[in-house]
FIKOLZA-1660 file (N, C-alpha, C; in steps of 0.1 Angstrom, whole numbers, plus 5000, padded with zeros to 4 digits):
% residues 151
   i   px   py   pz ch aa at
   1 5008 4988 5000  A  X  N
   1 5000 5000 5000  A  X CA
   1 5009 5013 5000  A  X  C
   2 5017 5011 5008  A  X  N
   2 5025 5024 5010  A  X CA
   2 5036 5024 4997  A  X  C
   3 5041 5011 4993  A  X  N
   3 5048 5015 4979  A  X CA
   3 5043 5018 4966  A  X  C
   4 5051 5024 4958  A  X  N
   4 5047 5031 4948  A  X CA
   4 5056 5019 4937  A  X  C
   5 5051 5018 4926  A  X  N
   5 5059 5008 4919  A  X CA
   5 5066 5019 4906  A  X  C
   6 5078 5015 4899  A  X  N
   6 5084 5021 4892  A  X CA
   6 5076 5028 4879  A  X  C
   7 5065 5026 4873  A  X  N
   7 5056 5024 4858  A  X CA
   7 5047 5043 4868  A  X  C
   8 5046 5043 4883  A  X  N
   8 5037 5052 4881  A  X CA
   8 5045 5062 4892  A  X  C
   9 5053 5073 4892  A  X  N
   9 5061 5077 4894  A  X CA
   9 5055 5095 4902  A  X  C
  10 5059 5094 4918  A  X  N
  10 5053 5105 4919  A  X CA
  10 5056 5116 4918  A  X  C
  11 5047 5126 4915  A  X  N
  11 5054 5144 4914  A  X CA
  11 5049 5146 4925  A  X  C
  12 5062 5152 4937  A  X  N
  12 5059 5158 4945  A  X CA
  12 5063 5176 4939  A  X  C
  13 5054 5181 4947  A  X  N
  13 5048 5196 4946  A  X CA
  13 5052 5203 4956  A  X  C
  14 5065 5214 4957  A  X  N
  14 5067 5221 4973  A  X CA
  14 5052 5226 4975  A  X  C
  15 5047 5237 4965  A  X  N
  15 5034 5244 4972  A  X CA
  15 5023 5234 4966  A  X  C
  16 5012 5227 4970  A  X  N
  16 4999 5222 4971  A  X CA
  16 4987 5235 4966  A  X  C
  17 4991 5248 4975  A  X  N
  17 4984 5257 4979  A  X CA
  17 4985 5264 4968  A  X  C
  18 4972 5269 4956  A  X  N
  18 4981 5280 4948  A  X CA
  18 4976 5293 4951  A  X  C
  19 4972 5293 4960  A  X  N
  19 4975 5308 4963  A  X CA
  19 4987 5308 4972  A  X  C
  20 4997 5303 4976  A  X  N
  20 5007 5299 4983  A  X CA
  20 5020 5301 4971  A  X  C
  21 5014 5292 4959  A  X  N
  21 5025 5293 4949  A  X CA
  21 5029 5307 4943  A  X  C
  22 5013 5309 4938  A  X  N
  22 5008 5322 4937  A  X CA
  22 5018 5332 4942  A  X  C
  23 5018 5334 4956  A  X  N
  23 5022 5348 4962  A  X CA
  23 5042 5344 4960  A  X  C
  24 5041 5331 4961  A  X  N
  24 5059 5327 4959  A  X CA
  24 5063 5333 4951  A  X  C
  25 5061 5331 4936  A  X  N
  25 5063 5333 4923  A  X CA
  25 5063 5349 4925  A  X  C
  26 5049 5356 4926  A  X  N
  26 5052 5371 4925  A  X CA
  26 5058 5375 4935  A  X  C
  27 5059 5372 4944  A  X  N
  27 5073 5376 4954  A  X CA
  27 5086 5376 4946  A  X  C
  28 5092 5363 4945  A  X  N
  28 5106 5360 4938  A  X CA
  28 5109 5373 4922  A  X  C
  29 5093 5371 4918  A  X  N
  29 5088 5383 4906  A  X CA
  29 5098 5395 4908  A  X  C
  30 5087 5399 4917  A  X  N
  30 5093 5414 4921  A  X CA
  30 5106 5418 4935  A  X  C
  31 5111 5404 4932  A  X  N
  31 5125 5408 4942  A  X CA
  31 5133 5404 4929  A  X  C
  32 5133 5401 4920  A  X  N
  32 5137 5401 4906  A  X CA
  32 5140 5413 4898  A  X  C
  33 5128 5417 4894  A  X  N
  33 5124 5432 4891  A  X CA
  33 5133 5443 4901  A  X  C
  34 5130 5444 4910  A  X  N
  34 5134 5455 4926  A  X CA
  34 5154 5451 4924  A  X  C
  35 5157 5439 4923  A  X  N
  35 5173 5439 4921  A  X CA
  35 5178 5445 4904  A  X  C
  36 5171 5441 4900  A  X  N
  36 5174 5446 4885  A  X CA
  36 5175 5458 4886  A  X  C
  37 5164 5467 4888  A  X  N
  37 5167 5482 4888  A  X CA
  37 5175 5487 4900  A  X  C
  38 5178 5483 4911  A  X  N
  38 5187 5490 4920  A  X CA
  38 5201 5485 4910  A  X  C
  39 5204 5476 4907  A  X  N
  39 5214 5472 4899  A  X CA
  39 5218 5482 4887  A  X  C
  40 5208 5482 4883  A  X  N
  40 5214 5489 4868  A  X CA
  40 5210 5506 4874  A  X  C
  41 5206 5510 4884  A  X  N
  41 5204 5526 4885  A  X CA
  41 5219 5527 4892  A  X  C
  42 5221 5519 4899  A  X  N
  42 5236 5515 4907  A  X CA
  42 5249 5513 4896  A  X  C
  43 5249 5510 4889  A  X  N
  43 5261 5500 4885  A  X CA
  43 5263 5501 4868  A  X  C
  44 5254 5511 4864  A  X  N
  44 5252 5512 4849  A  X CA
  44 5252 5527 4841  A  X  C
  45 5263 5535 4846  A  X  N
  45 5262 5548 4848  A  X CA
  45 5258 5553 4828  A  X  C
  46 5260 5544 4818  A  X  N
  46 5258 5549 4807  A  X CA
  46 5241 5549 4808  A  X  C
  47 5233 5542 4815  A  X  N
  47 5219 5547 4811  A  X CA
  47 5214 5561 4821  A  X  C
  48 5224 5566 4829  A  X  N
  48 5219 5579 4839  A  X CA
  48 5210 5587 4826  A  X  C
  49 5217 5590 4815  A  X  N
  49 5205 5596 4809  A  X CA
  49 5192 5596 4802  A  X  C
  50 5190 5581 4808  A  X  N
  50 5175 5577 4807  A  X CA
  50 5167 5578 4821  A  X  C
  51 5174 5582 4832  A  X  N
  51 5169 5578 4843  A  X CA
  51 5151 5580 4845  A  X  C
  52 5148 5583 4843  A  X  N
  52 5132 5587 4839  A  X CA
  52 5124 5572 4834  A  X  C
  53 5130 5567 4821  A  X  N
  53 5123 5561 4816  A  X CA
  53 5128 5551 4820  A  X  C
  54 5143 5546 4829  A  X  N
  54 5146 5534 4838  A  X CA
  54 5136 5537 4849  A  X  C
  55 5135 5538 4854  A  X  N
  55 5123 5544 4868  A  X CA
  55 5110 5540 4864  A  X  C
  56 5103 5547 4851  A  X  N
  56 5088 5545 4851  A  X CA
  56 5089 5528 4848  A  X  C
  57 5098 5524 4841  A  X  N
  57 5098 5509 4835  A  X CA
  57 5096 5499 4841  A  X  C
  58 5108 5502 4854  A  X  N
  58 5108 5499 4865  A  X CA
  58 5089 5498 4880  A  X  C
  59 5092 5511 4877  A  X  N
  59 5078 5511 4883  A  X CA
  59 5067 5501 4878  A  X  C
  60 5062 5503 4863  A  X  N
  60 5055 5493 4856  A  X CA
  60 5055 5477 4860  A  X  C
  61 5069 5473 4858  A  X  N
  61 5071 5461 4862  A  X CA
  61 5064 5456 4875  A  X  C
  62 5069 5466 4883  A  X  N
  62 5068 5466 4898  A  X CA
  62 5051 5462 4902  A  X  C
  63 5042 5469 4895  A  X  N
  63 5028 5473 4894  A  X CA
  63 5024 5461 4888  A  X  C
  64 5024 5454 4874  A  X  N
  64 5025 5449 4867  A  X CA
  64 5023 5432 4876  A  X  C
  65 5034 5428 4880  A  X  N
  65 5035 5416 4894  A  X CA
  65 5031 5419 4907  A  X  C
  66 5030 5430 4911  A  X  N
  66 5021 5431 4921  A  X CA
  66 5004 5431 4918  A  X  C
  67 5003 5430 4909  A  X  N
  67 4989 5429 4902  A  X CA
  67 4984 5411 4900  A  X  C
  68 4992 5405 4902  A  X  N
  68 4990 5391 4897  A  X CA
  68 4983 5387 4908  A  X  C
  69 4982 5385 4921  A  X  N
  69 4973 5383 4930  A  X CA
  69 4962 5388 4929  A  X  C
  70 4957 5399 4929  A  X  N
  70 4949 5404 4927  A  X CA
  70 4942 5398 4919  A  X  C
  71 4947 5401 4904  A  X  N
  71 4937 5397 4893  A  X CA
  71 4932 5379 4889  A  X  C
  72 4941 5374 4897  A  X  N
  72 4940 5356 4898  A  X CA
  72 4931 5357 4908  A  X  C
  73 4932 5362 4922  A  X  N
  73 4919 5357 4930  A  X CA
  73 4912 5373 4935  A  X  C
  74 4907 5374 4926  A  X  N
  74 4897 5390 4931  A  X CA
  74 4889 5385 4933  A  X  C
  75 4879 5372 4934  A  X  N
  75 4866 5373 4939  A  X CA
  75 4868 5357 4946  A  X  C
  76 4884 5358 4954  A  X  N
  76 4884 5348 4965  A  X CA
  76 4897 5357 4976  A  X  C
  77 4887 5362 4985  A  X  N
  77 4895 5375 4993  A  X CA
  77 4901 5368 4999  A  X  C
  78 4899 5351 5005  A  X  N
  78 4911 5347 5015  A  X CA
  78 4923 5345 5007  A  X  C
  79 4926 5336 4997  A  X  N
  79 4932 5332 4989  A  X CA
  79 4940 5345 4986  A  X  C
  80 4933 5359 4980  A  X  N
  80 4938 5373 4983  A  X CA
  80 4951 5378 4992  A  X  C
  81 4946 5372 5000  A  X  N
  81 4954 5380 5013  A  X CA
  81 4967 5369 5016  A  X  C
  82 4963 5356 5015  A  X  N
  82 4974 5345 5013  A  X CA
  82 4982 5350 5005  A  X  C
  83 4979 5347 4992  A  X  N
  83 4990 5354 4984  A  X CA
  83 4997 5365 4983  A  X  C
  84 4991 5374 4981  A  X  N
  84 4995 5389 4981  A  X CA
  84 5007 5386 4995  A  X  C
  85 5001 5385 5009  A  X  N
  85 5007 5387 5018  A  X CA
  85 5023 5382 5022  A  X  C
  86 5023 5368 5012  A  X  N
  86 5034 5361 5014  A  X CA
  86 5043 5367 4999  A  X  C
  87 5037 5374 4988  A  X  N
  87 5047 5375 4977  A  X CA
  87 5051 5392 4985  A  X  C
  88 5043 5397 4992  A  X  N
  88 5049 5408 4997  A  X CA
  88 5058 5408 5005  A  X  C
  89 5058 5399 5014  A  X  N
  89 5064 5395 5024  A  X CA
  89 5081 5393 5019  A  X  C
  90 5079 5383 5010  A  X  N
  90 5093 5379 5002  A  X CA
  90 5102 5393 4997  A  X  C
  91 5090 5400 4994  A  X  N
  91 5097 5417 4986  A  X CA
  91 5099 5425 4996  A  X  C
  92 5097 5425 5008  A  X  N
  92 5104 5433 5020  A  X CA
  92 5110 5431 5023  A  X  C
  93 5117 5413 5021  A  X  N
  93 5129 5404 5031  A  X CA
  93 5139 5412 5022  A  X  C
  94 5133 5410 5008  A  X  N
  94 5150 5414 4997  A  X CA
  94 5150 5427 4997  A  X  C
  95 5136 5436 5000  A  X  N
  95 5142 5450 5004  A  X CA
  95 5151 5453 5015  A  X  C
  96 5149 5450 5029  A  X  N
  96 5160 5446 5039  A  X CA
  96 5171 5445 5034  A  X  C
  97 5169 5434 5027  A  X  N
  97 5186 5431 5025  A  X CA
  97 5194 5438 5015  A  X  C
  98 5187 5448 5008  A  X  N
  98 5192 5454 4998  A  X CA
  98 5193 5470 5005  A  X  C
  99 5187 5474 5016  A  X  N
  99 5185 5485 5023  A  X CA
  99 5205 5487 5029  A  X  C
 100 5205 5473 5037  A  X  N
 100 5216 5472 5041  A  X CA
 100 5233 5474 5030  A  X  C
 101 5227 5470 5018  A  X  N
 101 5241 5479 5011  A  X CA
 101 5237 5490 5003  A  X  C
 102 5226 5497 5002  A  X  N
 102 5222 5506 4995  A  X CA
 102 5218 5519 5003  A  X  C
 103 5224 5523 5015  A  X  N
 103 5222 5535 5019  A  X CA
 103 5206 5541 5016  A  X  C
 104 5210 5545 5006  A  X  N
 104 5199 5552 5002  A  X CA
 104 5186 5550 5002  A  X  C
 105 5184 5537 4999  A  X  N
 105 5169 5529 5006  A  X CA
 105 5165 5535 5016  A  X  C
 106 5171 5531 5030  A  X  N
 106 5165 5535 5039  A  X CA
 106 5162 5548 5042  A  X  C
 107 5168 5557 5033  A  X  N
 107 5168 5572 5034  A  X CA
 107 5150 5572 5033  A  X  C
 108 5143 5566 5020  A  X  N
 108 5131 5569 5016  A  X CA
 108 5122 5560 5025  A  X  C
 109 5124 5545 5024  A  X  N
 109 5116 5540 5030  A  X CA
 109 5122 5528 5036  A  X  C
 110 5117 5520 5052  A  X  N
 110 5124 5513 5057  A  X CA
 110 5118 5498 5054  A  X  C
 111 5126 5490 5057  A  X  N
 111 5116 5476 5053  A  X CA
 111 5102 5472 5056  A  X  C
 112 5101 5480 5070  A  X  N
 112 5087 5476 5079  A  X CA
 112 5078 5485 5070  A  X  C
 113 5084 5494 5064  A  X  N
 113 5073 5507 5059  A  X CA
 113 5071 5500 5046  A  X  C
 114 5077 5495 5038  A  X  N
 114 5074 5488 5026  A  X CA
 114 5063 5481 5028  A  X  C
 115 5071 5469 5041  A  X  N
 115 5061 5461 5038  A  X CA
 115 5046 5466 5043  A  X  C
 116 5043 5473 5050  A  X  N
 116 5032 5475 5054  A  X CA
 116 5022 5484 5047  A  X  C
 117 5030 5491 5036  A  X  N
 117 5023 5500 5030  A  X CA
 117 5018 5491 5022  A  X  C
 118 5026 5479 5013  A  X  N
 118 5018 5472 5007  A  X CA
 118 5010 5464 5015  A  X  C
 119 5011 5458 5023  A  X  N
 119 5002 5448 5032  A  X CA
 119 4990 5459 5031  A  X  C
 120 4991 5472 5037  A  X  N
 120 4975 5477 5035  A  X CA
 120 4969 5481 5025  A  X  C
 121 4978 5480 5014  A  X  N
 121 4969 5483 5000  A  X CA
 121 4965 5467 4998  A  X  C
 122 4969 5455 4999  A  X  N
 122 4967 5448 4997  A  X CA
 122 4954 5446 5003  A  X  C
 123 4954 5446 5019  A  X  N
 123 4945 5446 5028  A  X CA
 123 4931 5451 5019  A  X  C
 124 4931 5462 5014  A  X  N
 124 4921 5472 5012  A  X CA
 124 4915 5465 5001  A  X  C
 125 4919 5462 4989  A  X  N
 125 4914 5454 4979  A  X CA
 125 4909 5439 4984  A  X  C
 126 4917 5434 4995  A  X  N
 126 4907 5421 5000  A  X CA
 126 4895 5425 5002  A  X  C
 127 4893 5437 5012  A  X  N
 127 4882 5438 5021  A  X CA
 127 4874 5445 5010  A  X  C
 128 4879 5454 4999  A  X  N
 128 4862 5460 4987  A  X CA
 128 4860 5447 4977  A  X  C
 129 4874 5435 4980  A  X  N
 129 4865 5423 4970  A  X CA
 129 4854 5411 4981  A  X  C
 130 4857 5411 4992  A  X  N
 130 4847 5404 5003  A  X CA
 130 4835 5415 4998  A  X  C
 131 4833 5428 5007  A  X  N
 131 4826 5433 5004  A  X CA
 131 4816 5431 4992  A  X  C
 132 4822 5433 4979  A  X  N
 132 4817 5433 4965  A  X CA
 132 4811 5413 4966  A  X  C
 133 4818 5406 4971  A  X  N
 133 4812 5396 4968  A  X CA
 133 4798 5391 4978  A  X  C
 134 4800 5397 4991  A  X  N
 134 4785 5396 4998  A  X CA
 134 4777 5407 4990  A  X  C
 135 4778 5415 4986  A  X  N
 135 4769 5423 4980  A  X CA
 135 4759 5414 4967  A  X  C
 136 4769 5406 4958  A  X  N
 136 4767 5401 4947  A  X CA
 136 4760 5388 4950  A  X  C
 137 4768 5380 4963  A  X  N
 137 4760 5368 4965  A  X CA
 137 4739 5373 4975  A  X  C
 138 4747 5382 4980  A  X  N
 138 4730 5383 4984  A  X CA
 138 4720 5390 4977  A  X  C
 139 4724 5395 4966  A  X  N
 139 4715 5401 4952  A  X CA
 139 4714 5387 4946  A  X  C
 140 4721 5384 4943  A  X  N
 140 4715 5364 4930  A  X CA
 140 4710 5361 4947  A  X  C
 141 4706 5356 4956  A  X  N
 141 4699 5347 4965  A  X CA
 141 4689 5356 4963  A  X  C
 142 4687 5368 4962  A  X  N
 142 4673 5380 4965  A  X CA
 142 4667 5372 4956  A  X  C
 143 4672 5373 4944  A  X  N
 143 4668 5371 4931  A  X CA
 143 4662 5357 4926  A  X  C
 144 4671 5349 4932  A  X  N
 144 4663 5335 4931  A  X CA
 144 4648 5333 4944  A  X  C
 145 4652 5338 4951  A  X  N
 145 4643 5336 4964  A  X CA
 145 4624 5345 4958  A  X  C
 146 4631 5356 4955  A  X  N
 146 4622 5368 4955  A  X CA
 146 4623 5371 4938  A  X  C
 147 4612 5361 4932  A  X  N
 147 4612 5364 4915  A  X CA
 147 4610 5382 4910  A  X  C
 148 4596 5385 4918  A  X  N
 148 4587 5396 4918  A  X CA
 148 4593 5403 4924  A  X  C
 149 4611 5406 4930  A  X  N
 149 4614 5416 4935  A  X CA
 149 4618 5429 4922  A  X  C
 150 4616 5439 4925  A  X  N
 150 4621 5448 4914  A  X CA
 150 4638 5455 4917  A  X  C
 151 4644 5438 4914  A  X  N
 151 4662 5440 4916  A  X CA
 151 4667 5447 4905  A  X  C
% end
């Protein structure tokens, strides 16, 4: 029972959970993204005179994978906050760690302030997609319940 015979071969899976994997992925994403541009704004002095459109690119990106939780589970707020919370999580560890040789980081913002400012935007879109979905689920129950209501 417990063995497995050679003909059927098993895939083990680190994350089960995909909102688990989910938030992995755009974590690693955007600590990806977030080293690339400290790197090249750091270390790549022939693009200083794009600095503008290294920045907005940058930002895009940034926006761009921070968006992937969101838009994969917008109308599953737990799943929401799993994800988001742990791929953010991952992008404040490598902001730390990048704070520590980059001075300048901490000048603007400190790891706990990263993470938290995303945690509450995160936070916020959980709580108007719960919202939006008890609103939605007790309009279709009105509706099935109550034919003659004027919904």
């Amino acid at each position: 029972m417990g063995f497995q015979s050679a003909s059927s071969p098993r895939i083990v899976r680190p994350f089960r959970n995909v909102a688990a994997r989910t938030g992995v992925y755009s974590g690693v994403g955007l600590s990806v993204v977030f080293a690339a541009w400290i790197f090249i704004a750091n270390r790549v002095p022939a693009l200083d005179p794009f600095m503008r459109e290294r920045n907005l690119t940058a930002v895009i990106l940034l926006g761009g994978i921070a968006l992937v939780p969101v838009m994969r589970f917008l109308l599953v707020p737990a799943k929401l906050c799993i994800s988001s919370l742990l791929g953010w999580s991952i992008f404040s560890v490598i902001y730390a760690i990048f704070s520590a040789y980059f001075s300048g980081l901490r000048e603007h913002f400190g790891a706990f302030q990263v993470f938290v400012l995303g945690a509450v935007l995160y936070m916020i879109v959980a709580a108007v997609s719960w919202v939006g979905n008890l609103i939605w689920r007790t309009r279709a129950s009105r509706a099935v319940h109550d034919p003659h209501s004027a919904g």
